[in-house]
N, C-alpha and C positions, 0 to 999 in steps of 0.2 A: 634876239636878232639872228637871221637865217646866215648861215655861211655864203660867200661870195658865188661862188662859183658852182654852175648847175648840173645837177647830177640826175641820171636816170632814175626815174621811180622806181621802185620796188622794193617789196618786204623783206626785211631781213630780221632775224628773230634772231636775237641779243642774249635774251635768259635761258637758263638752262631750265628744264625741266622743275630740276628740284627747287630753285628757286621760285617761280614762275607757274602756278597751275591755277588757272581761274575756277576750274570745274572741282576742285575742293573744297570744302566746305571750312567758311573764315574759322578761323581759330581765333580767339577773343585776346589770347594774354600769351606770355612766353616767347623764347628766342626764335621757337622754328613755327614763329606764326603765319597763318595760310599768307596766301596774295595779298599784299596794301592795296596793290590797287581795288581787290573786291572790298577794302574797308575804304579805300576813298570813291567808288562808284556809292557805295550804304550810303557814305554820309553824306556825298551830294542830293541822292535818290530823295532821301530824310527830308532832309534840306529843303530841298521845293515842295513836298508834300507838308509840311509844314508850314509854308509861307501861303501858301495858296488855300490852304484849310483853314487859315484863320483870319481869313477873311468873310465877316457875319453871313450865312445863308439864308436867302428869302428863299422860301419853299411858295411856289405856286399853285398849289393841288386846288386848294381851293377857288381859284380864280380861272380852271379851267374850262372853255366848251367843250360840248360832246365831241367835235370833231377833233379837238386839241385830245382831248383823253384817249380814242379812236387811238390818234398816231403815238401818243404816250403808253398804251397797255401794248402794241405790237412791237413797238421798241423795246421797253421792259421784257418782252418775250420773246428777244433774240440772245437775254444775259441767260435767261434760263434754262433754254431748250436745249443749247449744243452739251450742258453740263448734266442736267436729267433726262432729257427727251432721246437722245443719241445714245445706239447700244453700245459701242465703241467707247466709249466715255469712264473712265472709273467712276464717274456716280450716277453714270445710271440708275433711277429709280422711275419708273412712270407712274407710279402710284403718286410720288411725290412732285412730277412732275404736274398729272393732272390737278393734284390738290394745288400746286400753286397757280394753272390760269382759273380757275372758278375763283381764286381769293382776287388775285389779282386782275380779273377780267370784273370781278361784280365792284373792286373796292376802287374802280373809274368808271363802270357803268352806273351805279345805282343812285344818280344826280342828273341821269337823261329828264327834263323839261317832262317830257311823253306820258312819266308814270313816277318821277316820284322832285319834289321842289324843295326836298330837305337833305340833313347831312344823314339821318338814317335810312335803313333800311326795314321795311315794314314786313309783312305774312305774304301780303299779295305780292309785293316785288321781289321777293325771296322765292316765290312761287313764278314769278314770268321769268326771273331770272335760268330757272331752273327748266320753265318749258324751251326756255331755247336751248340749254344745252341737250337736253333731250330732242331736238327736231334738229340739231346740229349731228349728234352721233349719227341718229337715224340714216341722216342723209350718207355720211361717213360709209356705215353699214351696204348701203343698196349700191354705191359708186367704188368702194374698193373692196379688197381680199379681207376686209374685216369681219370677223363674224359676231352673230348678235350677242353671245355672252360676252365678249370684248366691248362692243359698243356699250354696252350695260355697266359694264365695271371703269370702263373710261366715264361715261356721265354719272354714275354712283360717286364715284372719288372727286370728279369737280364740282359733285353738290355737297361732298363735305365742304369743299375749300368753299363756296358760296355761304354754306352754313356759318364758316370760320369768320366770314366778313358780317354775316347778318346779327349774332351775337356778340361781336365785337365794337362792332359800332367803331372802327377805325382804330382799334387793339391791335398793334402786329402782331405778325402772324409768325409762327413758329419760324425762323428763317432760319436755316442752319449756316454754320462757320462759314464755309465755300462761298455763300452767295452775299454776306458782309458787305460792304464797303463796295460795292457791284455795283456802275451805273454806267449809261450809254448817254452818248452826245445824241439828242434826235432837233433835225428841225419840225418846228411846229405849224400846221398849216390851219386853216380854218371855212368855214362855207359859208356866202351869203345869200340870202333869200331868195334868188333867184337860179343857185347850185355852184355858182362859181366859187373856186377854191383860188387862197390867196396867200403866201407863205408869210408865217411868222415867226416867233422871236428864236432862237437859240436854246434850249435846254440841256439840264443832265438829271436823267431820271433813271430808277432804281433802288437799290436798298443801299440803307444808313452804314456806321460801323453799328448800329445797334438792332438793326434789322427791318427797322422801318422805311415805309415804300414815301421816299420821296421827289421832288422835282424842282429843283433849285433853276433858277435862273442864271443865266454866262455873266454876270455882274459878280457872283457869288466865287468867282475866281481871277485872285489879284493878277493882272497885267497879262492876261493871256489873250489874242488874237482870237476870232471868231474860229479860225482855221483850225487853231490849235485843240487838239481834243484830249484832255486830262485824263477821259475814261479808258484812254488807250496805252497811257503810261504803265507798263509792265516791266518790273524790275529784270526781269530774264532778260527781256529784249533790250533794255537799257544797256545792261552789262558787258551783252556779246557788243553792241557798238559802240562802248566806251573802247573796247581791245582793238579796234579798228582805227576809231578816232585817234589812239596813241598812237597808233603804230604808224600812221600817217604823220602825225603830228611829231616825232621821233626823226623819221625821212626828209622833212620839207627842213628842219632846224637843223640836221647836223648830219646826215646821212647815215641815221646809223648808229657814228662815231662819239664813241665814251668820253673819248680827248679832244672834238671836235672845238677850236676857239675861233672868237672873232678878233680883230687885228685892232677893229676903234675905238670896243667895247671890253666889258667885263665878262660879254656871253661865254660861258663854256661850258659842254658835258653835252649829253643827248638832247636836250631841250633847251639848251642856251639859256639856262638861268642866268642872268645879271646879278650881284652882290645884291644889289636892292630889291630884285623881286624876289631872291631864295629867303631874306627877310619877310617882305610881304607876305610869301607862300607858307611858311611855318605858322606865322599865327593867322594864317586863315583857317590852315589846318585844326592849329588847337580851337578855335572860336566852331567850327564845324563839329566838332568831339563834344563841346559843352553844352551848345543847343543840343547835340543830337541826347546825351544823357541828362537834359531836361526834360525830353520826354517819357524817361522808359516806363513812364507807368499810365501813359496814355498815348502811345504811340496805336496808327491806325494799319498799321502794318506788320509782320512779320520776318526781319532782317534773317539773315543768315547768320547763324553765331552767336548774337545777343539774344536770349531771352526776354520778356518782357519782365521789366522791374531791376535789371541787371544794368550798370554801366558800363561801355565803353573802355579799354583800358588807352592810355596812348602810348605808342610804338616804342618802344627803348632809343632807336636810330631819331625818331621826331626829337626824346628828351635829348640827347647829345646833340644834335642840330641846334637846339634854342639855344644850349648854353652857348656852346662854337660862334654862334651869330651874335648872339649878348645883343641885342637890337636896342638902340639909342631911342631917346625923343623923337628926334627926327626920322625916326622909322629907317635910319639906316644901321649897318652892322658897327660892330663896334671896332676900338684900335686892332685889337688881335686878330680879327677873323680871320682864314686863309683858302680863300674861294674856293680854288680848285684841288686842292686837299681836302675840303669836307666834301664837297659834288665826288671827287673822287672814290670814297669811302662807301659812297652808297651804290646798293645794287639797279639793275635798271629797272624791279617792280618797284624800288622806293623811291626813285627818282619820279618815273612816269605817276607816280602815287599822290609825289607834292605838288606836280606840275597839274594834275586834274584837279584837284580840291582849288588850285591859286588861279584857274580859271572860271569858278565859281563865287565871285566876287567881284566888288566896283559898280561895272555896268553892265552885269551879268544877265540876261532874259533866260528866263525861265522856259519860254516856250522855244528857244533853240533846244536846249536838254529833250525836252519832251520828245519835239520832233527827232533828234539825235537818234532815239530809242527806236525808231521807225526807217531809220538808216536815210535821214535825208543830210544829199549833200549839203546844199547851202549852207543847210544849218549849224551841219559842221564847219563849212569855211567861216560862217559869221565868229563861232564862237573863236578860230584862231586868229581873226584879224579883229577880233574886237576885247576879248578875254586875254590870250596868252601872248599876242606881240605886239600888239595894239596901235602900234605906228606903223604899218609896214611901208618900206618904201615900194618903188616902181618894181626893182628888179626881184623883188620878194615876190609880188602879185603875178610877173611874172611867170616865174618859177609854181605857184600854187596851180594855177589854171589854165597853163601849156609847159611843154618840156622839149624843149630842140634835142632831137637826135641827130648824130650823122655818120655817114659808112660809108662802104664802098659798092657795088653793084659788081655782077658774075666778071666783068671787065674790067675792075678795079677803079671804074667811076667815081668822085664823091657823089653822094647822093645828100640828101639833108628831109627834113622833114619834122612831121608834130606829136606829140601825142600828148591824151589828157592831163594835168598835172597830178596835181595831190590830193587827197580827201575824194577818189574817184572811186566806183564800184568794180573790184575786181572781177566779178562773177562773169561769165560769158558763158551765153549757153549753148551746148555743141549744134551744128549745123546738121538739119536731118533731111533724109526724103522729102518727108511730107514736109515740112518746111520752105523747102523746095520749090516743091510742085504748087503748095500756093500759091507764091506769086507769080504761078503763071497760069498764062490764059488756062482754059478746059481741056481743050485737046492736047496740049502738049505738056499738057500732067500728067495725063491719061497714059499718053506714050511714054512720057519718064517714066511712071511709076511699073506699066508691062515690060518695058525693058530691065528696069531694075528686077522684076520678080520674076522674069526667063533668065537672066543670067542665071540666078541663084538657084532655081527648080529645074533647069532643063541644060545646064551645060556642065561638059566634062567632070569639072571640078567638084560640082553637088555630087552626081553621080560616084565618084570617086569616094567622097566623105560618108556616103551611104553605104558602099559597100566596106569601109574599114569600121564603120561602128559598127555594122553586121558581125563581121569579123570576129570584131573585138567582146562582142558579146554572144557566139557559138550560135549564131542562126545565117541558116546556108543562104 
């Protein structure tokens, strides 16, 4: 439950440093172990990748039209390109780049109607496959700065990769670590006889954890909205918005305040745990620890910290919590517990640590997380008013998505006024010239923008600045 009375938004940072450092890498076991919260981000992260992987995959490959494959090898070949095709990239490789569109360009061509009505590929379509890549480079060659030994060596290396599909016969293809468990959301669209194009179903297409090229159908993942795109779940991105999500979620319950209580309730501490939910929040935590080291020897990812085949240790502060709570039948704490004594005991990462894991639980949606990692609001407000207070009343909702200010004006006026609540985006991006001058008509951009660049070139002050870096640097 949120404390009564409403207070100005804004972040304030609780932990100390040495406490508190997300950008370190978890430490598995021991007193001065990294962030919890980076071990309770893991083991939610865990968590949904779990539930949603084990949900059986229909793989569609086979049931596709050319035009379906069309939009399925161009998508597949937006996971690849930025990681080998892009110089800038640590794996940069073009070699390996090209070999991968000839595999994976021939291993959804080579079932065109046109030239070939089976699953393999024959001498001759291995052969047309190849004169297009060769009338492709060509073209490449005569329209950019390419030259023809490059042309040559880009269609040489994508006719291995065609070679790699024709004697495989649907054998994956050497896929290295990096590109694993790689898939993109594509919609699928299709042509009818007369050219029109018509959108179809949902997909996620890519490589396996084992490295094979596949294309599962949006069925293939439990309870997730069409919107919601799984292939976009990135544990980095996740993590940086979980430290958002708290820190918001910290602000709206208590402002802050370590000692913060409510007057009707049992709420107190930074997150206004209740007796009964710091119960609930423990063993969600430990039931989170026990899946998560049910997988370690087939997990599809790589956590921070744990090794694969390693478990999980659980926190020293969680094991003294269980006992302290001693949790009855009834899911509530036992005679002894003494609330605000144990909430008091803990730092504010292990607090915000319990408080994230016991929002991942109940009536939890997975595809709030997902999007969370994408920094959308909503998604965050759903998960506080559905996950961690789950009744809010008027004055809470209130408080989440407006905030009354009031002052006084140069005349000592009150003034009054609004501004966003909670779970908002802080970011604001500075106001520029050209920003400016956009939104205005032509000509009086034009004007802003010669006025702004006479000031700066032709008056006193430039001048002035011209002559002391002269100066300053011995030229008369």
């Amino acid at each position: 439950m949120a404390i009564s009375t409403p207070a100005k938004s804004e972040i304030r940072h609780v932990a100390t440093a040495r406490e508190y450092s997300q950008k370190q890498t978890f430490i598995n076991s021991g007193v001065r172990a990294g962030s919890f919260l980076s071990q309770a981000t893991t083991l939610v992260y865990d968590d949904i990748l779990r539930a949603q992987n084990s949900t059986p995959k229909i793989d569609l490959i086979d049931g596709l039209t050319p035009a379906q494959k069309k939009a399925v090898y161009h998508g597949i070949k937006t996971i690849y390109q930025p990681i080998y095709g892009v110089s800038s990239s640590p794996y940069y490789d073009e070699t390996y780049f090209n070999l991968l569109k000839g595999y994976v360009g021939s291993f959804f061509y080579k079932e065109f109607d046109w030239f070939n009505t089976n699953d393999s590929l024959n001498i001759l379509e291995f052969a047309a496959l190849n004169l297009g890549n060769a009338l492709y480079q060509f073209i490449d060659v005569v329209t950019t700065s390419e030259t023809i030994n490059e042309g040559y060596t880009d269609y040489a290396e994508q006719a291995m990769g065609v070679y790699n599909a024709y004697i495989g016969g649907g054998v994956p293809f050497v896929v290295r670590e990096e590109l694993k468990n790689k898939r993109v959301k594509i919609q699928l669209y299709d042509v009818d006889a007369s050219g029109n194009s018509s959108e179809g179903e949902i997909v996620h297409a890519g490589f396996d954890i084992d490295g094979s090229l596949v294309v599962w159908d949006n069925e293939s993942y439990l309870s997730l909205d069409s919107e919601t795109d799984i292939s976009r779940f990135d544990y980095d991105s996740f993590a940086g918005n979980v430290l958002w999500f708290m820190d918001e979620l910290v602000g709206i319950e208590s402002d802050w305040k370590k000692d913060a209580s409510a007057s009707t309730t049992t709420a107190y501490g930074y997150v206004q745990f209740t007796e009964d939910s710091v119960a609930t929040a423990v063993t969600r935590y430990l039931e989170h620890i026990k899946r998560f080291n049910a997988r370690k020897d087939i997990r599809d990812w790589q956590p921070w910290g744990v090794p694969k085949g390693s478990d999980m240790q659980i926190p020293y502060w969680l094991k003294n919590l269980e006992i302290a709570v001693d949790r009855q039948p009834n899911g509530k704490p036992g005679p002894g517990y003494d609330h605000e004594y144990e909430l008091g005991r803990l730092t504010y990462d292990q607090t915000i640590a319990l408080a994230f894991v016991h929002t991942h639980g109940g009536g939890a949606r997975d595809r709030n997380y997902i999007k969370l990692s994408l920094g959308d609001v909503d998604a965050a407000k759903e998960i506080y008013t559905r996950n961690h207070h789950t009744d809010p009343d008027q004055a809470t909702l209130d408080r989440l998505n407006t905030t009354i200010q009031t002052g006084r004006d140069n005349t000592g006026a009150i003034i009054a006024g609004t501004d966003p609540g909670f779970f908002r985006i802080h970011y604001v991006p500075a106001t520029t010239i050209i920003g400016v001058a956009q939104k205005l008509p032509l000509a009086q951009s034009v004007n802003l923008l010669w006025d702004t660049l006479a000031e700066q070139f032709f008056s006193d002050k430039y001048k002035a600045n011209v002559t002391a870096v002269k100066a300053a640097n011995g030229v008369p």
